[in-house]
C-alpha positions in Angstrom: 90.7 83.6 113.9 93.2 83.8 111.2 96.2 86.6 111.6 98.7 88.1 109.9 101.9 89.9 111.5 104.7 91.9 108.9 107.3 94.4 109.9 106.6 97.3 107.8 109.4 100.1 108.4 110.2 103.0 111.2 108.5 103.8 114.2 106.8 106.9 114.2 107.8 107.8 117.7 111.3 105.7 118.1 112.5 106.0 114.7 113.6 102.1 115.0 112.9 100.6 112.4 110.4 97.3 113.8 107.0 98.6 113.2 104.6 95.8 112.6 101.4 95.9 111.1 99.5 93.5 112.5 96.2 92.1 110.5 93.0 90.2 112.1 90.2 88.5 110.8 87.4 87.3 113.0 84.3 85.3 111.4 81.3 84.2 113.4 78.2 83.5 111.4 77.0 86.8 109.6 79.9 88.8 112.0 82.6 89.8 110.7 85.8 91.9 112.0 89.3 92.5 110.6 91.5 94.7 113.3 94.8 96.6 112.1 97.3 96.9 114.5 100.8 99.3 114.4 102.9 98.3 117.2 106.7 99.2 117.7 108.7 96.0 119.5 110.9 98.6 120.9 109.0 101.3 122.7 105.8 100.5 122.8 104.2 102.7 120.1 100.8 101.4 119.4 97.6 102.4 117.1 95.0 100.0 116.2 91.4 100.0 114.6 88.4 97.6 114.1 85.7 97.0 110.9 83.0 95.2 112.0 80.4 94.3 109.8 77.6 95.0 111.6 78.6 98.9 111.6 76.5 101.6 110.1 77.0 101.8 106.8 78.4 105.1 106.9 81.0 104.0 109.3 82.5 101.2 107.0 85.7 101.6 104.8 86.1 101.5 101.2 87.8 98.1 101.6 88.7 96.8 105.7 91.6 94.6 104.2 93.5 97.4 103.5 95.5 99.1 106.9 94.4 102.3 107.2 97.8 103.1 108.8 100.3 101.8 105.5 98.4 101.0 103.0 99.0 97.5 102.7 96.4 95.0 102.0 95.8 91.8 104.5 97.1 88.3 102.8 94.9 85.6 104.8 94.7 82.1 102.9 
């Protein structure tokens, strides 16, 4: 499992700024599935969402390294 974590501005509930965007990638055989997390350090805020390769097609994004929250893309070596 390879993951990346970067703090990415203000909370949308707090206003603090410590949001992190949190980025997974899971690989097992044909499987694949890359997570976004938002998660505030101070209060608790959290929003998250899975890709999963297996999915219907019609349920995939345009591109699941890219956080559907910020924007961002996902920087795994």
């Amino acid at each position: 499992m390879a993951r990346e974590i970067q703090t990415v501005g203000n909370c949308p509930k707090c206003q603090v700024e410590n949001l992190q965007c949190r980025y997974n990638q899971f690989e097992k055989d044909d499987l694949q599935i890359r997570s976004w997390e938002h998660k505030c350090a101070e209060c608790g805020y959290r929003e998250t969402t899975a890709f999963r390769s297996d999915d219907p097609v019609e349920e995939q994004p345009v591109d699941a390294g890219v956080c559907p929250y910020c924007g961002r893309r996902g920087n795994l070596s």
